[in-house]
C-alpha positions in Angstrom: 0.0 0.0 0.0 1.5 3.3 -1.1 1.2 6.7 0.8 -1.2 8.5 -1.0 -3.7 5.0 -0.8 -3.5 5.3 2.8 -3.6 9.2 3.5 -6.5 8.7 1.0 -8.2 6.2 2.9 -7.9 7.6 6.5 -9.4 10.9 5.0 -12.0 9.1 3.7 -12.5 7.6 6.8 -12.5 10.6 8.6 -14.9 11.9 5.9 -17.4 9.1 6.8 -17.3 9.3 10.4 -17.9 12.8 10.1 -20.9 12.6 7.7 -21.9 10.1 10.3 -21.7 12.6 13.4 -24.0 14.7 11.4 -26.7 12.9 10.5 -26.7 11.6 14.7 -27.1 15.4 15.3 -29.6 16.4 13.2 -31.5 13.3 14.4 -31.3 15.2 17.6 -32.4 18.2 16.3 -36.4 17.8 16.9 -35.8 17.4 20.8 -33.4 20.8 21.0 -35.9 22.6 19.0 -38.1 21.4 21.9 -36.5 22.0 24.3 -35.6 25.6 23.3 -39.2 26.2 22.9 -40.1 24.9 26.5 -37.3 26.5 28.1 -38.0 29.9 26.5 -41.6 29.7 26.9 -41.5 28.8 30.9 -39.5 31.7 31.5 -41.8 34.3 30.2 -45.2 32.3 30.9 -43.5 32.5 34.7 -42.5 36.7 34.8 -46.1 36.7 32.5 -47.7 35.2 35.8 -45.6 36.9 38.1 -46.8 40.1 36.7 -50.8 39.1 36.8 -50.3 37.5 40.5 -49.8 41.1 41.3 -51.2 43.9 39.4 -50.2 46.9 41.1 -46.8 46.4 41.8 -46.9 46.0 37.5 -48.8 49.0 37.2 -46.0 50.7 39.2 -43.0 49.0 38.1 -43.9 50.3 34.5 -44.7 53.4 35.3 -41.5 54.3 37.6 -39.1 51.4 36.5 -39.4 50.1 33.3 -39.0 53.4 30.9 -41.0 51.1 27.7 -40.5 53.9 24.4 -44.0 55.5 23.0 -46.5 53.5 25.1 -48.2 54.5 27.9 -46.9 52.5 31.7 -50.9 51.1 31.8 -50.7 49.5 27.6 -47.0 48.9 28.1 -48.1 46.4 30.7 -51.0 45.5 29.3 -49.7 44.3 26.5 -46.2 43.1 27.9 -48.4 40.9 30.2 -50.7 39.8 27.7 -47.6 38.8 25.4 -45.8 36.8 28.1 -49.0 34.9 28.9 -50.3 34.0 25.2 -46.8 33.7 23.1 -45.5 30.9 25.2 -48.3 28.8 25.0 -47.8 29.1 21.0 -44.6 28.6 21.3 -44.5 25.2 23.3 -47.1 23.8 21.0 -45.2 25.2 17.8 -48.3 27.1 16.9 -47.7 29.8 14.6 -44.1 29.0 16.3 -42.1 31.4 14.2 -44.7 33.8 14.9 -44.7 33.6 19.0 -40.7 33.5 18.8 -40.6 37.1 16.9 -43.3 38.4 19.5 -41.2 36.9 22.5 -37.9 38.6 20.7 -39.4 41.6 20.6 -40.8 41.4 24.2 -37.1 40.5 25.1 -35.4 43.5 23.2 -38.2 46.2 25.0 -37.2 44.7 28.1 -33.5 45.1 27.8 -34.3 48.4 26.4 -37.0 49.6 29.0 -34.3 49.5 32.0 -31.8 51.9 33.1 -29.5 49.7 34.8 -29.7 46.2 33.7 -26.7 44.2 35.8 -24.0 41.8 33.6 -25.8 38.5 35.1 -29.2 39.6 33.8 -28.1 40.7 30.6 -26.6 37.7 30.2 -29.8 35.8 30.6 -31.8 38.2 27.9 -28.6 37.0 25.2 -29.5 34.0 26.0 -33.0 34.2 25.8 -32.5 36.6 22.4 -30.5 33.7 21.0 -32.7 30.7 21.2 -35.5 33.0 19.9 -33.6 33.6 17.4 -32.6 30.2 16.2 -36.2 29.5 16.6 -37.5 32.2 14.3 -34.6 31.5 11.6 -35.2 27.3 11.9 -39.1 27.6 13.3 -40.5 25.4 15.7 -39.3 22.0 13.6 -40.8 18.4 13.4 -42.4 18.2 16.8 -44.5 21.0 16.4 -48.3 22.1 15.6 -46.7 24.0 12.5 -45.2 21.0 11.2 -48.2 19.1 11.0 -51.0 21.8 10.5 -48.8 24.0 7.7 -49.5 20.9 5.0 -53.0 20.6 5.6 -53.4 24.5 5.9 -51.7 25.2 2.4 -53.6 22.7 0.5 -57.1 23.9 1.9 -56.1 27.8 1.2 -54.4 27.2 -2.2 -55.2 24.0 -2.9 -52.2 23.1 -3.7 -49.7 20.8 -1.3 -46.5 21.4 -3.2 -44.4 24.2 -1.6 -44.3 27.2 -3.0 -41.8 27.9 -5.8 -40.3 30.7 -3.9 -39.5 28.2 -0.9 -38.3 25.5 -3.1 -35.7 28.2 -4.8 -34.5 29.3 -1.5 -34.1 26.2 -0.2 -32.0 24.9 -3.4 -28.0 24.9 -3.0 -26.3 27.2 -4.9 -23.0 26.4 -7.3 -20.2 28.9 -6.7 
């Protein structure tokens, strides 16, 4: 066996293994989709709850604390409330997924925004947060979700059609470069 037969075949080997590795993690990637949703969506569900166990100290907070841009304190938590209380439940069922994960985004950015001095720990936590919902809004919900299922059935009964759309289909296409 010459040299370039067996550099040839340990890269190929390598090659394999790696394709391998791949295909193991995006078997895996379902259940972190999942998970992402759930962990996301119990976070603002909980501060969503926090905030309706006790109405007045929200009223106040928002109105001496959290500095939210061109809303009033009452509609800023109003709506902030509303949006941690119905987005999550979207979210963990992947129900108009990529929808509730720009809302939650958005509630995240107004957050970070809305306070004066946020400390290094906590800011940490809305990256975090801001991340996930990101990769959720880029990749949506995935295969364990309402949207998965319900999207199908949805397009062919609007446009009766259940091919995807040739706009999706072009995006989705590798390009040669």
């Amino acid at each position: 066996m010459n040299k370039t037969t067996s550099s040839t075949s340990l890269l190929a080997k390598l090659w394999t293994g790696g394709e391998r590795a791949i295909r193991g993690l995006d078997a895996l990637r379902p259940a972190a989709q999942l998970l992402a949703r759930w962990y996301v969506a119990s976070v603002f569900f909980r501060s969503g709850l926090t905030k309706l166990n006790d109405w007045d100290t929200t009223l106040f907070l928002f109105t001496d604390e959290y500095k939210v841009p061109f809303l009033s304190p009452t509609l800023a938590a109003y709506l902030g409330t509303g949006g941690e209380l119905v987005l999550p439940v979207l979210l963990v069922l992947g129900l108009c997924g990529r929808f509730a994960a720009a809302g939650l985004f958005v509630l995240n950015i107004v957050a970070v925004l809305s306070l004066a001095d946020i400390a290094d720990a906590a800011f940490q936590q809305h990256l975090f947060w801001g991340s996930l919902l990101a990769g959720l809004l880029l990749w949506g919900p995935g295969r364990w979700s309402v949207d998965h299922y319900a999207a199908p059935w949805l397009r062919k009964r609007l446009l009766g059609s259940s091919a995807p759309a040739d706009r999706y289909r072009a995006a989705a296409a590798p390009t040669q470069g």
